[in-house]
C-alpha positions in Angstrom: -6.2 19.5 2.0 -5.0 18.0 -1.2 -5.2 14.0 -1.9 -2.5 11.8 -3.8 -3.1 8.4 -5.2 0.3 6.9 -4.4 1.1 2.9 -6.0 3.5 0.5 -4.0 5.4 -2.4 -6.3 8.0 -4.9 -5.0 10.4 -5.6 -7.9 13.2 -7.8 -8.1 15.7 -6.2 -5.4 13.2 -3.1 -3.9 10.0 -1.2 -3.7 9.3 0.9 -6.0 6.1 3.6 -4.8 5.2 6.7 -6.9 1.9 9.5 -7.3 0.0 8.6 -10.3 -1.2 12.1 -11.2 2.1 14.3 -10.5 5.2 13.7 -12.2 8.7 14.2 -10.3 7.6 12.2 -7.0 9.1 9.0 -6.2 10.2 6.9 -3.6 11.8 3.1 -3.1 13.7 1.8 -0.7 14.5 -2.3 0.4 11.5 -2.4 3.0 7.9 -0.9 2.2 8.3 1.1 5.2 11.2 3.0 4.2 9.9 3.3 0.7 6.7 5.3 2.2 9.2 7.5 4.1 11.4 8.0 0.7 8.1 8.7 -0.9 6.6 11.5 1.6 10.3 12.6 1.8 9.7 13.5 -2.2 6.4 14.9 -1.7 8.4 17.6 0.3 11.3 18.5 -1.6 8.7 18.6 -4.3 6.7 21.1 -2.7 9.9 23.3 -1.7 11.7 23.3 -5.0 8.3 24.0 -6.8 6.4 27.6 -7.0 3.5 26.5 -9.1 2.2 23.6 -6.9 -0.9 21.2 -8.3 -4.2 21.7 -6.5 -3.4 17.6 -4.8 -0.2 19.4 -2.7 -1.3 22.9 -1.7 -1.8 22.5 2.1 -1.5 19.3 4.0 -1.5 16.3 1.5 -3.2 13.1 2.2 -1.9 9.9 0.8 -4.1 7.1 -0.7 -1.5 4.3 -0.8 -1.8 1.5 -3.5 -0.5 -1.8 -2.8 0.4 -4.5 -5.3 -0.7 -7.5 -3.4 3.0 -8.9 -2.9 4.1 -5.4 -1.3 0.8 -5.3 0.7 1.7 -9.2 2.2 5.2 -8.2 3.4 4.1 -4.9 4.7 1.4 -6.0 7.2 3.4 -9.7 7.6 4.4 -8.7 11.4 0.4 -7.6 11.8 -1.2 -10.1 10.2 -0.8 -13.7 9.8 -1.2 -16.1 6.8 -3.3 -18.0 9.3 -5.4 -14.8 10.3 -5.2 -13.5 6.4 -6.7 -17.1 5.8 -9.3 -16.8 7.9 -10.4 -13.3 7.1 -9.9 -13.9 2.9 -10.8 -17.6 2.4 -7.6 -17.9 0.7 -4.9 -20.6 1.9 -2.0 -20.2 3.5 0.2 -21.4 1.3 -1.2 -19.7 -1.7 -1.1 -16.3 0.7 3.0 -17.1 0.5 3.4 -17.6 -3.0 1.5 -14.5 -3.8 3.7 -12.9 -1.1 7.1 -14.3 -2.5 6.5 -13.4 -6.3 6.1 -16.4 -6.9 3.0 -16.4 -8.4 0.4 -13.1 -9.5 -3.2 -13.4 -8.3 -5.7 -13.1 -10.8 -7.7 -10.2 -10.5 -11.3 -11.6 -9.2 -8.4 -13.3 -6.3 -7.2 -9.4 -5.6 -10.7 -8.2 -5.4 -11.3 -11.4 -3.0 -8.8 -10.2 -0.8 -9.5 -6.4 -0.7 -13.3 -6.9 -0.2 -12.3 -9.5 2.5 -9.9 -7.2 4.5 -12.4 -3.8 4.0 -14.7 -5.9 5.2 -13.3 -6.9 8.4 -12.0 -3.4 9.2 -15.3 -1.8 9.1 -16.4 -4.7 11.8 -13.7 -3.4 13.9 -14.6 0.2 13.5 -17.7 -1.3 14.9 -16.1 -2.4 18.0 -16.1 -0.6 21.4 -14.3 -1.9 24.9 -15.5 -1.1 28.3 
C-alpha cells in the first residue's frame, strides 16, 4: 500500500488540496468535502492515464491529509463546536472564529496548540470502550 501526503488550503473563493510529492494531482472544489472527492478523483485518473506509477500509488493509496487550520475549522464545524474546540484547545471561542474566517493566521506555537490539543483527545477516545 502506497501513502500520499496530501495539503488542504481555503483561498479566497475555494479549497485548494494537492500531493506534495507527485506532480499532476490536484483537487478543489467550494466545500472541503467535495475538494477531498476532486482530489481522490485525480489520484485515479492519475493512476489510469499513467504506465510508470511512483512507488506512493501502486496498489491501494492511503491519504495523509493536511489541513491549514482555517480549512480544518470549517471542515469539522458540524462535528465540533467552538465551545467543545475551546474546551479541548484552551483557545477561545471567538479567536477559534477568526482563525476559521481568515480573518486572522495563527501563529505557529497556536497551530501546534491546537494539533497537540485535538491528538490528544483522540487517543483518550481510542481509549474508551461502552458496555
Amino acid at each position: 500500500m502506497g501513502k500520499i501526503s496530501v495539503t488542504i488550503e481555503k483561498g479566497d473563493e475555494l479549497f485548494g488540496a494537492w500531493a506534495e510529492s507527485i506532480k499532476g494531482i490536484y483537487g478543489e472544489g467550494r466545500t472541503v468535502k467535495e475538494t477531498k472527492e476532486n482530489l481522490l478523483a485525480s489520484i485515479r485518473l492519475y493512476k489510469e492515464l499513467n504506465t510508470e506509477l511512483p512507488m506512493e500509488l501502486r496498489g491501494d493509496v492511503e491519504v495523509e491529509w493536511h489541513f491549514d487550520v482555517p480549512s480544518f475549522l470549517q471542515y469539522y464545524d458540524g462535528i465540533f463546536t467552538k465551545a467543545a474546540l475551546e474546551r479541548i484547545t484552551g483557545i477561545n471561542q471567538k479567536q477559534l472564529g477568526h482563525y476559521a474566517s481568515g480573518r486572522k493566521r495563527p501563529r505557529r506555537n497556536q497551530v501546534e496548540k491546537m494539533e497537540k490539543a485535538m491528538h490528544g483527545f483522540i487517543d483518550e477516545l481510542n481509549q474508551v470502550h461502552l458496555v
